[in-house]
VOPAGU-2260 file (C-alpha; in pm, 1 decimal, decimal comma):
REM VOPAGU-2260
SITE   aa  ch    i         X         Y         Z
SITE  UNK   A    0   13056,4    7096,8    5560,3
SITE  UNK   A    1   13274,9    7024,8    5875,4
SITE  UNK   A    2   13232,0    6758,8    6091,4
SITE  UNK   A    3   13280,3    6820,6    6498,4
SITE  UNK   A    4   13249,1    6663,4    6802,7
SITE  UNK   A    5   13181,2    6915,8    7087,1
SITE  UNK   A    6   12956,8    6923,7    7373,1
SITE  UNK   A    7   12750,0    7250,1    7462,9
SITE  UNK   A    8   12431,1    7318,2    7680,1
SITE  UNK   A    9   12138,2    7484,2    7573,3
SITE  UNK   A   10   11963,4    7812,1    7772,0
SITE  UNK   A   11   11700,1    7533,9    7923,7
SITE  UNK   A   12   12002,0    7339,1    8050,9
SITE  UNK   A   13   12007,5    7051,1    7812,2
SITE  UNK   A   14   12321,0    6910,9    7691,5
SITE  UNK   A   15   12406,4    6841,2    7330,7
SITE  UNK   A   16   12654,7    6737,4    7084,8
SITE  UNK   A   17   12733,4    6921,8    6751,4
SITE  UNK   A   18   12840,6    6685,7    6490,1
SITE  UNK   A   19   12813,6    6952,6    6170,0
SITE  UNK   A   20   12888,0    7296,4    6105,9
SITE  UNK   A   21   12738,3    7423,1    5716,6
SITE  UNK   A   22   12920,0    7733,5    5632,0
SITE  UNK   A   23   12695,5    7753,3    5296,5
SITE  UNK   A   24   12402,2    7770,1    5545,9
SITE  UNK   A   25   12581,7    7881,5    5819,4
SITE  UNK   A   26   12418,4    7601,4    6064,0
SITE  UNK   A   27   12510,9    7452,9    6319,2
SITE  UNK   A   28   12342,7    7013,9    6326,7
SITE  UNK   A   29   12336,7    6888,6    6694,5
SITE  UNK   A   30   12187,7    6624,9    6855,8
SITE  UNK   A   31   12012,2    6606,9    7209,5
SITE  UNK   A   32   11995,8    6290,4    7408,1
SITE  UNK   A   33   11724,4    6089,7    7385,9
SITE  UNK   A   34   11610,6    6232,6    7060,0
SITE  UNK   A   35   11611,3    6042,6    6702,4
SITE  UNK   A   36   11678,1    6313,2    6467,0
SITE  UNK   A   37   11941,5    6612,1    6414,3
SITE  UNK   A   38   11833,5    6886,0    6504,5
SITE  UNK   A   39   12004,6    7274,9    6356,0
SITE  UNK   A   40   11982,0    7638,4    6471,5
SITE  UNK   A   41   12143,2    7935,8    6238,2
SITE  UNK   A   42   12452,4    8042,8    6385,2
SITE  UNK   A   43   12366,6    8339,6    6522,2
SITE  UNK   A   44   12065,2    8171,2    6734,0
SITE  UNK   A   45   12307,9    7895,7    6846,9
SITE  UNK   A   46   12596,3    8151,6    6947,8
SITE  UNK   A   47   12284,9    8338,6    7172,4
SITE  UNK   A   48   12122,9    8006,9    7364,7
SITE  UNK   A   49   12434,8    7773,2    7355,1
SITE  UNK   A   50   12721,6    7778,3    7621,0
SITE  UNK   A   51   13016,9    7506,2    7533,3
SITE  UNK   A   52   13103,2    7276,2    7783,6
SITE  UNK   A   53   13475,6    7200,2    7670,0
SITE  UNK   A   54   13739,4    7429,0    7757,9
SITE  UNK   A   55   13993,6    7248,8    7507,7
SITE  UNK   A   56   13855,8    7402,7    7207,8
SITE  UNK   A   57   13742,0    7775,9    7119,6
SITE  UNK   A   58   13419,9    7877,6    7256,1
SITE  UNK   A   59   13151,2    7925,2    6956,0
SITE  UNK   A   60   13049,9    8265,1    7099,3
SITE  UNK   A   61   13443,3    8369,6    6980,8
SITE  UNK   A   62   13362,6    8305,3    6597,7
SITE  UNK   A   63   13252,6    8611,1    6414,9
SITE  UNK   A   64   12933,4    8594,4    6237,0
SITE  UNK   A   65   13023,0    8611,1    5919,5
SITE  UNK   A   66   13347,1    8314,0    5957,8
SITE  UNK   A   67   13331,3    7989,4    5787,9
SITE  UNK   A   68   13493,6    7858,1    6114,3
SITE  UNK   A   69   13278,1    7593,0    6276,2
């Protein structure tokens, strides 16, 4: 398990924060504003509806599938 800190916005708009990338699972844990639980998508899902709002790190739509990089 890794622990982050980046910002992204869904396909809807909606900003939120990943805090946890699970390579065993390979999920990604975020959590929306205003919400009181983590939420998770599969990797694949999250590379498809997610668009990072940081330009100081590597964009999750860069990391292959099949990588354990969060």
């Amino acid at each position: 398990m890794a622990e982050v800190d980046r910002r992204f916005r869904d396909h809807r708009g909606i900003l939120v924060r990943v805090i946890r990338w699970e390579p065993d699972t390979r999920r990604v844990i975020y959590l929306r504003e205003g919400y009181g639980h983590e939420c998770f998508s599969p990797l694949e899902q999250f590379q498809r509806k997610f668009t990072e709002l940081k330009d100081c790190h590597e964009p999750v739509n860069a990391i292959p599938a099949n990588s354990d990089k969060p």
